[in-house]
C-alpha positions in Angstrom: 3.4 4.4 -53.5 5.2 1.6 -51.9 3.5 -1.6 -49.6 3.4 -0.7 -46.1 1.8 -2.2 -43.0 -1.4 -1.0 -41.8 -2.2 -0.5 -38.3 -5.0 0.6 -35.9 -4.6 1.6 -32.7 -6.7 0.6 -30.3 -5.8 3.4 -27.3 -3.0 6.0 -26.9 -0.7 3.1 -25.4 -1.1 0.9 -28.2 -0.2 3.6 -30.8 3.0 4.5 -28.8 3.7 0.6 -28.4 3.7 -0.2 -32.4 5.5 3.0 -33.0 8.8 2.2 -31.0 9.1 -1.4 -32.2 11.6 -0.8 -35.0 15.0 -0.3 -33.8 16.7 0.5 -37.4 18.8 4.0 -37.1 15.9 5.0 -39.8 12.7 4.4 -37.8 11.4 7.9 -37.9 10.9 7.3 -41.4 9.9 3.9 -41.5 6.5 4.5 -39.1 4.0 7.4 -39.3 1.0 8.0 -37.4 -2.4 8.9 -40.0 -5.4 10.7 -39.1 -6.5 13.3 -41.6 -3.6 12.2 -43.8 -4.3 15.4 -45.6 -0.2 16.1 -46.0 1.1 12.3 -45.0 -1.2 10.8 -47.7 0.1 13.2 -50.5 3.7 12.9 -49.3 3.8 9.0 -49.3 1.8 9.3 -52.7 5.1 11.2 -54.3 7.4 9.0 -52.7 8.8 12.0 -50.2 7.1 9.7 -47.6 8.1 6.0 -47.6 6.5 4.9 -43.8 6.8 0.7 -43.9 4.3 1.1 -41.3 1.0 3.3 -41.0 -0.8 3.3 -37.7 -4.1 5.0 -38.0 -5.2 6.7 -34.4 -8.7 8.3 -35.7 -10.3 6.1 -33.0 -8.2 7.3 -29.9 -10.1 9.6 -27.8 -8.1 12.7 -28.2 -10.9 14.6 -30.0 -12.0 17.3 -27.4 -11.8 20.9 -26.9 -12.0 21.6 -23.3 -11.5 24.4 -20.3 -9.3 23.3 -18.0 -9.7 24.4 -14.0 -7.0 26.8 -13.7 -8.7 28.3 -17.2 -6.0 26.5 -19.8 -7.2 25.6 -22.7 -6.8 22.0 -24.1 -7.3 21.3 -27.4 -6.7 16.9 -28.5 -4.0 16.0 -30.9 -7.5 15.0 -33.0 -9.6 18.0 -33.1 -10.2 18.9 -36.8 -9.5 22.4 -37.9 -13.2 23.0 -38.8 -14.4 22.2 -35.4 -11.9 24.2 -33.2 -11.9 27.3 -35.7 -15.7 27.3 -34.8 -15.5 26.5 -31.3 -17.1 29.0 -29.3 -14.4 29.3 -26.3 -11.8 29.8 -29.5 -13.9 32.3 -31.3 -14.2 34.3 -28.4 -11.1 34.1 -26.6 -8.5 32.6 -28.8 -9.9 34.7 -31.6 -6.7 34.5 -33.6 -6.1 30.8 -33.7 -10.1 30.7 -35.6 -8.8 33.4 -38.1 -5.4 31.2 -38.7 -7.5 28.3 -39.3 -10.2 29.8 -41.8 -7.8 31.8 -43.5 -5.5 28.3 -44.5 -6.6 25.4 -46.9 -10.2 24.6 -48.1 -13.5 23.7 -46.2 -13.0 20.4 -47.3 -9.2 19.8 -46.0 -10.5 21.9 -42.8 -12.9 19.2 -42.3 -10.1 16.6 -41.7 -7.1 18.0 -40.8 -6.3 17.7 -37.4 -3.9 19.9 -34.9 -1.6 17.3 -34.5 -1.4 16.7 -38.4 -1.0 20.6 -38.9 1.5 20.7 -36.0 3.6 18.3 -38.6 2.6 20.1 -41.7 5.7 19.6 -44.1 7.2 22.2 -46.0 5.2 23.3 -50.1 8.6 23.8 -51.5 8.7 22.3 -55.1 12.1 20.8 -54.2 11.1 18.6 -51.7 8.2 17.5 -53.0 9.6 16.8 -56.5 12.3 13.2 -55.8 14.0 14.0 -58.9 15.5 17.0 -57.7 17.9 18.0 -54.9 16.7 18.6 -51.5 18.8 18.3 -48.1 15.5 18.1 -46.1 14.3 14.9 -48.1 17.7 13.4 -48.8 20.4 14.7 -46.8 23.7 15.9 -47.6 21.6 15.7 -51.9 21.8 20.4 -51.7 19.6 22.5 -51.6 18.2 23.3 -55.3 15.7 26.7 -54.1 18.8 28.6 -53.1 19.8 29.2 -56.7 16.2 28.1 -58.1 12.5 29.0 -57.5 12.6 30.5 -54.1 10.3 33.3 -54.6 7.4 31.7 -51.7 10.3 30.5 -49.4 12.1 31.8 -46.7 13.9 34.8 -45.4 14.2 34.1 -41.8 15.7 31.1 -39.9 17.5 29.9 -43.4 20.3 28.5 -43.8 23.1 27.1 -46.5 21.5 23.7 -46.3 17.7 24.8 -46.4 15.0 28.0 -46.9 12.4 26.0 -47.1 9.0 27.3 -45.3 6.9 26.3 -42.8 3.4 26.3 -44.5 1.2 26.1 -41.2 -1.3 29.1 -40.4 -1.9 27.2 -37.0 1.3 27.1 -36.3 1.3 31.1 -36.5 -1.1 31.8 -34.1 0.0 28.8 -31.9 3.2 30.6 -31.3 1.4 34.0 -30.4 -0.6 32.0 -28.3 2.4 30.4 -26.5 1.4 27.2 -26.5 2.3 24.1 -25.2 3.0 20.7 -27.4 2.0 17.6 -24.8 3.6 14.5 -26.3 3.5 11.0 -25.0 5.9 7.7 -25.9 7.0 4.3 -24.1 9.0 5.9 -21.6 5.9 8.5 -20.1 4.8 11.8 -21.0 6.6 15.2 -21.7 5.5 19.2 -22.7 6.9 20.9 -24.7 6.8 25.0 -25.6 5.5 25.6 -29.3 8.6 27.9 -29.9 11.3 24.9 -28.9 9.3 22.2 -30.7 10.1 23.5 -33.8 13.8 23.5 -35.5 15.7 26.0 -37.7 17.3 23.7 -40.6 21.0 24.6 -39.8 22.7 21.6 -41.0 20.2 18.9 -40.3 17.2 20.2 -41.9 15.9 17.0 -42.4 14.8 17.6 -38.2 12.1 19.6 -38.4 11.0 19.7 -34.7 12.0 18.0 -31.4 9.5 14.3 -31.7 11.7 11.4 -31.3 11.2 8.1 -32.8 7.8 6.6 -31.3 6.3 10.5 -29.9 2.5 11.0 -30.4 1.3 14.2 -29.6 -1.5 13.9 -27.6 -3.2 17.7 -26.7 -2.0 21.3 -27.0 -2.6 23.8 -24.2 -3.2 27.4 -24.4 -2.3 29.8 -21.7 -5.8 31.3 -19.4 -6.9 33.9 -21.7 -6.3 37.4 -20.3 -9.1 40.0 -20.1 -9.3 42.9 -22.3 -6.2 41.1 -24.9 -6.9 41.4 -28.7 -5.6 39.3 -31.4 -5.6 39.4 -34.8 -4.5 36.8 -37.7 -3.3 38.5 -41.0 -2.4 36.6 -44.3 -1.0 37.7 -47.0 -1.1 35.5 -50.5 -0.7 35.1 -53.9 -4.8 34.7 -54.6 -7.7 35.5 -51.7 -8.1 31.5 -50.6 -6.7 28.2 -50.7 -3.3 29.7 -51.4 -0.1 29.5 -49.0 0.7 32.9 -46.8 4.0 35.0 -48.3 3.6 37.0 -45.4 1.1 36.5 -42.3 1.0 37.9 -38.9 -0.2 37.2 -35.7 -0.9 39.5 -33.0 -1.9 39.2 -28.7 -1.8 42.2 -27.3 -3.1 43.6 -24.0 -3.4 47.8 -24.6 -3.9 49.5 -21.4 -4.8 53.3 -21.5 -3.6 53.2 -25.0 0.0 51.2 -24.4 1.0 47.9 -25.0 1.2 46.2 -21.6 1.8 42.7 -23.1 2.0 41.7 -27.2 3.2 38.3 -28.7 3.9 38.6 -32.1 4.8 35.2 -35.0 5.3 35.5 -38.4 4.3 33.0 -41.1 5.3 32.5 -44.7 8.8 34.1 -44.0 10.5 31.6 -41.5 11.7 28.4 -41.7 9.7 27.9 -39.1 6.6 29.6 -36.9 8.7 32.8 -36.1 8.3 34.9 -32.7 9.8 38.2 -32.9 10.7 38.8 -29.6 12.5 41.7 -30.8 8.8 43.5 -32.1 7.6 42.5 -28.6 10.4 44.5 -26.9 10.1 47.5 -29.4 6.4 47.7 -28.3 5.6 46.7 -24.8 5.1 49.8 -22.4 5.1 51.7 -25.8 2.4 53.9 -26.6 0.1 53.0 -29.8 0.9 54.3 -33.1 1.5 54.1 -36.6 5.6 54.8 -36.0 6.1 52.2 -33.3 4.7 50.1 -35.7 6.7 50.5 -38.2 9.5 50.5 -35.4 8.4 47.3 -34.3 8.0 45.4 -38.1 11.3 46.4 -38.6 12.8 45.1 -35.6 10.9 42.0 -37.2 12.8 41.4 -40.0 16.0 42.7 -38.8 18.6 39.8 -40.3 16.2 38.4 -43.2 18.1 37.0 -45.9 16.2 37.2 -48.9 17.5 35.2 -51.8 17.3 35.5 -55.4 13.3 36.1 -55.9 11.9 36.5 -52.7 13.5 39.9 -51.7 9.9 41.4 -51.9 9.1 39.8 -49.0 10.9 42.4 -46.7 8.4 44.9 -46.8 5.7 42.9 -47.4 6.1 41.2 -43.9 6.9 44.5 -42.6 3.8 46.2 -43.7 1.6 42.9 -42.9 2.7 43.3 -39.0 2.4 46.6 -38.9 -1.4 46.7 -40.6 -2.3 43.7 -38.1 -1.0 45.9 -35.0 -3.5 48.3 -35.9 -6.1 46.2 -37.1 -5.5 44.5 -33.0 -5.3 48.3 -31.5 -8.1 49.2 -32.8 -10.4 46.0 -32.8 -13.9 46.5 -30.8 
């Protein structure tokens, strides 16, 4: 691990002061943020991560769960996964979001990750972690070693020739469903962002993972008013029962009136490149009537355009039948 400066932010404006005062074409990577450090701390361990300046923000007050008056929720950048998977407005209303959280990592990484750090959870492909091997997302413009190599956990949607790397978050998932919304502050004022434009497809920068700039904290997520009657459901699918990465996971809102889908979101974990709404098993669902064929219709709209690679072909119709075994575990939830 190399020196670095050491930091701690006294207030939210303090944190975004220190972080914009390198001007270097490279200060994204020269300044991180730390609060769990449950990813940034392994990272800068293997030398994937190289920050010359840590600034820790444990102390800022951006640790509450709170209803907001027109019935958002609003969750701080600092909440730890263990407290807002057992918050009671979450468990009952955001029921898929507590799921996500329990079914990813271990009690003890639960108890200090936050939802910002999970927000930035970096990719668990072996090539990027590993600085002896090619990676465009760690060294760019270096290739892309898992397209001919060990890709059997990466991903089949949202890839590209430079990267398949996937996005390990179950958070992230259910965030999607959830449509929410990424608040972010910096030296210039504040700004939201929607969970589904804060995250990037590789293309041919997949070194950008998201839409932060140089100096951005995030400072809260909101979730939409919950609707009555809507069910949700987090499903992940994985290697061993716990503290294993999702191959396949789904996450499902839906609002069923007289035994149609009036409203569903629907994301996909462990086969994007990044959290991945299917828009397209929305539309094959909504005003549709529940069953085990639209379903199927609907998880194959899902994965319409995956491009598997050389071990992770499997993943087709395992994603297919994950979605369609959460829509019915959702349909038929009491």
């Amino acid at each position: 691990m190399d020196t670095f400066r050491f930091i701690k932010a006294r207030d939210v404006s303090h944190a975004v002061q220190e972080a914009s005062r390198s001007t270097t074409a490279q200060q994204g990577a020269e300044i991180r943020f730390v609060a769990g450090g449950t990813t940034l701390l392994d990272l800068m361990k293997l030398e994937v991560e190289r920050p010359s300046q840590v600034i820790d923000i444990n102390h800022l007050p951006l640790g509450n769960v709170e209803k907001l008056p027109d019935g958002r929720l609003k969750i701080g950048a600092l909440v730890r996964n263990f407290d807002l998977a057992h918050h009671a407005i979450v468990q009952s209303e955001y029921s898929v979001l507590s799921q996500a959280l329990l079914a990813g990592a271990s009690a003890q990484l639960r108890n200090m990750a936050t939802t910002a750090g999970n927000l930035l959870q970096r990719t668990r492909c072996v090539y990027f972690r590993n600085t002896a091997l090619a990676c465009n997302k760690r060294e760019p413009g270096s290739g892309c070693s898992a397209i001919d190599g060990d890709n059997r956990t990466l991903a089949i949607l949202g890839t590209s020739s430079s990267c398949i790397a996937t996005n390990p978050s179950d958070m992230n998932v259910a965030l999607t469903a959830l449509e929410a919304t990424i608040h972010i502050q910096n030296k210039k004022g504040e700004r939201s962002i929607p969970i589904d434009d804060f995250f990037a497809v590789p293309g041919s920068t997949p070194q950008h993972e998201n839409v932060l700039e140089p100096g951005d904290l995030i400072t809260y997520v909101t979730l939409p008013a919950s609707r009555p009657g809507t069910k949700s459901v987090y499903l992940k699918l994985r290697d061993r029962a716990s503290y294993e990465f999702a191959l396949a996971s789904a996450a499902v809102v839906a609002d069923v009136v007289d035994s149609k889908f009036n409203r569903v979101r629907i994301a996909l974990g462990g086969v994007g490149t990044k959290p991945w709404r299917s828009r397209e098993a929305e539309q094959a669902l909504e005003g549709r009537a529940v069953g085990q064929s639209v379903f199927r219709e609907a998880a194959a709209a899902a994965l319409h355009g995956a491009r598997p690679h050389s071990e992770n072909g499997f993943k087709i119709e395992l994603a297919r039948r994950c979605l369609a075994y959460a829509l019915t575990l959702a349909t038929t939830a009491a």
